[in-house]
N, C-alpha and C positions, 0 to 999 in steps of 0.2 A: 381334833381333826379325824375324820372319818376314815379307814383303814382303804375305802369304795378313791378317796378322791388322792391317796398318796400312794405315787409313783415308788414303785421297788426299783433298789438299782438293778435288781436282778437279769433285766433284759438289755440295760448298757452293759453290764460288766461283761454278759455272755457274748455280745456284738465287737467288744475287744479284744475277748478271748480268742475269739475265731479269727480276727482277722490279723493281729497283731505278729502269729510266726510268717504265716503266707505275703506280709509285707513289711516284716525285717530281711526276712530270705533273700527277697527280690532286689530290696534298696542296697543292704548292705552288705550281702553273700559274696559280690566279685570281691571287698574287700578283704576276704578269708579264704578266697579259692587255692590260691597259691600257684604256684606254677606245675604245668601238667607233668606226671609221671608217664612211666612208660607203661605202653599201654599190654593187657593182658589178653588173654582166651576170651570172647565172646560169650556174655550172660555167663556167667561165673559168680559164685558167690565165696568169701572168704578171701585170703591172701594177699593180704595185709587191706581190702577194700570191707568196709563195715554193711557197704551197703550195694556192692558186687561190681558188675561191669556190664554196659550196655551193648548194642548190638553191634559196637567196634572194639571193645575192650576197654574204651573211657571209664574211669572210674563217675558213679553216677552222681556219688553227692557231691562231687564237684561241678560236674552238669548241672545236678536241683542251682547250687550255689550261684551259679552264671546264669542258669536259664529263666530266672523271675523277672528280671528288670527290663528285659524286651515286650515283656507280655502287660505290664503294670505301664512302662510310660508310654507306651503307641495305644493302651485303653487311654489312659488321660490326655495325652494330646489329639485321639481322637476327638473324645465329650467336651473338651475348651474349645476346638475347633467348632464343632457340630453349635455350639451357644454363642461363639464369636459372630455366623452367623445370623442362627435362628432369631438372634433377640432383638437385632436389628430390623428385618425384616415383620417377627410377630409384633414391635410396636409401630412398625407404618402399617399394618393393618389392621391394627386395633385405634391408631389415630388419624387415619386420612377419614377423610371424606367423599371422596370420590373413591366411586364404584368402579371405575374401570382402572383402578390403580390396587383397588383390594386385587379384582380381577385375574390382573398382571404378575403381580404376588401369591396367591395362591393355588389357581389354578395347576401349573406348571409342577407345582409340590403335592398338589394331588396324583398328578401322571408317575412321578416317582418315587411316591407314597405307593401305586396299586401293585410296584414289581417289588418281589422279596427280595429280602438283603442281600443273604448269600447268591442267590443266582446274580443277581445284579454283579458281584464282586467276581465272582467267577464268570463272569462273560467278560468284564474287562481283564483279568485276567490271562484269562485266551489271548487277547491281542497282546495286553503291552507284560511288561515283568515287573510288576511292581517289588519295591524291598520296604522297608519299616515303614521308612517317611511315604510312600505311595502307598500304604495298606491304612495308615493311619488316616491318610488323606481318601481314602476310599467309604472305609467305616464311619466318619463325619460325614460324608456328601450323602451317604443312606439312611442318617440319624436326624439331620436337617429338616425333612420336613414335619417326622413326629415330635422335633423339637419344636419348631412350628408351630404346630396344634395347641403345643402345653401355653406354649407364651401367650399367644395372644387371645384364651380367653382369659385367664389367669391377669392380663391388663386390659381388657376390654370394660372390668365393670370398675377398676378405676377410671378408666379414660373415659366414662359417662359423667362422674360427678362433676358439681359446679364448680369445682374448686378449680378445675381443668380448665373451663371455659373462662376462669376466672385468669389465671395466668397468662389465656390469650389474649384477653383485652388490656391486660398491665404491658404487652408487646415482650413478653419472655420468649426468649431461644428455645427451639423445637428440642435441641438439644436437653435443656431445664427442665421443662415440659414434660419428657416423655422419659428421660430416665431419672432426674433429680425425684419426679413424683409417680408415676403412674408406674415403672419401673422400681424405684422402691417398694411399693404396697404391695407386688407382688413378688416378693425375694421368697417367704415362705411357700410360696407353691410351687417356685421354680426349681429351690433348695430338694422339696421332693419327686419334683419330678425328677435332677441330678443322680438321684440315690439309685433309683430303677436305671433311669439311662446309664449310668457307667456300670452296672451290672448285666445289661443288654449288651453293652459294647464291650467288654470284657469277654463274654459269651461268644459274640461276633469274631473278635481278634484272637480268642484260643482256636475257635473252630476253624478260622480260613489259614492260622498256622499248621494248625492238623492236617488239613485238605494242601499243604503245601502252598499257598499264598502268603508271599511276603515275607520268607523265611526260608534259608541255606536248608537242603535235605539232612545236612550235619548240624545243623545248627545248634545252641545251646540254649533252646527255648521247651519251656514245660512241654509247651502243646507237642511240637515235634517229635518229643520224650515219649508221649503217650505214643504215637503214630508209629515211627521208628522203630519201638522198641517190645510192639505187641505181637509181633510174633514168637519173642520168646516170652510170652506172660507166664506159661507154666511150668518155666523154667527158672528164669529170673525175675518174680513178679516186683519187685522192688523198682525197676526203672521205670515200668509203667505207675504203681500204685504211689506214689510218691510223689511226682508230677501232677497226676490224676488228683490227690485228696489236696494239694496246696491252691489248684485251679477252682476247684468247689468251694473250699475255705475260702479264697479269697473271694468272691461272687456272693456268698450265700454271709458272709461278714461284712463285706462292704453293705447290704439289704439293709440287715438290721441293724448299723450303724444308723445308716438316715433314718430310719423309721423311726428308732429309738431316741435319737436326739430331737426329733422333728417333735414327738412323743414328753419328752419331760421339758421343751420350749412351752406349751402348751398348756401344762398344769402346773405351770411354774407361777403363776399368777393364782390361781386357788391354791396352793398351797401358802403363800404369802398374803392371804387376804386375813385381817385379822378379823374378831368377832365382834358386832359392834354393841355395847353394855349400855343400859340406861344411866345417866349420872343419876347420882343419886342428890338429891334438895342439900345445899348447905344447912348443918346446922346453927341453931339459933345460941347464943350465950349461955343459957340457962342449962345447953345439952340434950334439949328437947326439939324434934322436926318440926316448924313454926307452919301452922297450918292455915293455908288463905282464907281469909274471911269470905262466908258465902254470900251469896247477892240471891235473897229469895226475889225472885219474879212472879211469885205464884199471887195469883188476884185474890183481895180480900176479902174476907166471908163478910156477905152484907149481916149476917148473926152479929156474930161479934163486932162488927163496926157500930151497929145500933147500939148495944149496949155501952159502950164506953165513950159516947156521945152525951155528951148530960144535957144537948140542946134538943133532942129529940124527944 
């Protein structure tokens, strides 16, 4: 095998590396926060805190410890939200027939395709207050319609094959139909689309905690870490930068997870292809390769046929 066709693990190991503190922190940190101490002097470093005090005196790695898990399940219940959607919708529009029902369906997801996310979030915002479940609910209904897009071309060029046509004339459930087949065929391209989108949303959900959406001005969220806590950066750069490198870490490790797995699914078939060898002739009893007897076709010399004719 060719060094050109075999996958290094080099690029999964490094896509676990990075992502593996920034989402033990987050799941299992409250587990270890312990209960709050009393709190000290304002950005402070030292005394008895390893990693100082933020811009109330909290000790911070017990914030990092607390403030990952808000930021990691409101990205993922956003992106299962935003596909609980989207995939319903992109396969009635890669399976109807009627044009004024695509129409109905996408149009609408264009209009709210053309406004930016964060403006979008921040103009409702303004009116109502959202908290977790409303920011998470927010970042799905702006992700919907580029979720949208991915799906249904992604099942548009199964939902042409015959096989499709063929399942409707056997009288199969739409239901059958559109995610038993057309919906399977496309799990690989949805899986990468997954991989950018909960990296966008991620993106989304640190930035509108940063900007204060969705999230106590105290709160014990990364993002807020960052915002909170930058005005003593050059004082105590630790509550910022800490927050700050576990938000990238996890965004820039979640990427190359999917890619990377998406990546050795892929050549995981050449690599298991074996080489295919000529058999070789059984041998014959004597130990020798028994070699077929030739069939001359070639037309006879009228020379020699004369002569070994003794009627001629």
């Amino acid at each position: 095998m060719s060094p050109r066709t075999a996958p290094g693990p080099g690029r999964f190991t490094l896509a676990l590396l990075i992502i593996t503190v920034p989402l033990l922190l987050a799941l299992l940190g409250p587990l270890f926060a312990g209960e709050p101490g009393p709190r000290a002097a304002s950005f402070t470093l030292g005394g008895g805190h390893w990693a100082g005090t933020d811009f109330v005196g909290r000790d911070v790695w017990r914030q990092v410890l607390l403030g990952g898990r808000p930021v990691v399940l409101t990205a993922l219940a956003a992106t299962a939200l935003a596909y609980a959607a989207a995939i319903p919708l992109g396969l009635i529009g890669a399976l109807t027939h009627r044009g004024w029902l695509e129409e109905l369906v996408m149009r609408p997801l264009d209009v709210l395709l053309a406004v930016p996310s964060l403006l979008f979030i921040l103009l409702v915002a303004a009116v109502l207050t959202p908290g977790a479940v409303g920011l998470a609910l927010l970042v799905a209904l702006v992700n919907i319609p580029a979720a949208v897009r991915a799906v249904r071309p992604a099942t548009a060029e199964a939902a042409a094959r015959p096989a499709v046509e063929a399942l409707r004339m056997q009288g199969e459930t739409w239901w059958r139909t559109a995610v038993g087949y057309v919906g399977r065929s496309a799990l690989r391209t949805l899986a990468a689309d997954a991989g950018v989108r909960l990296t966008g949303v991620l993106y989304l959900v640190a930035t509108a905690a940063f900007l204060g959406v969705g999230a106590e001005p105290d709160a014990a969220d990364w993002a807020v870490m960052v915002d909170r806590n930058r005005t003593g950066m050059f004082v105590q750069p630790w509550a910022v930068l800490l927050p700050a490198v576990l938000i990238m870490a996890l965004t820039m490790g979640t990427n190359l997870l999917f890619d990377a797995a998406l990546t050795r699914r892929e050549r995981a078939p050449k690599r298991n292809r074996r080489e295919v060898r000529p058999v070789p002739a059984p041998a014959s009893p004597t130990g020798r390769t028994p070699v077929p007897p030739a069939t001359d076709r070639t037309p006879p010399t009228p020379g020699r046929d004369e002569k070994s004719n003794p009627c001629i």
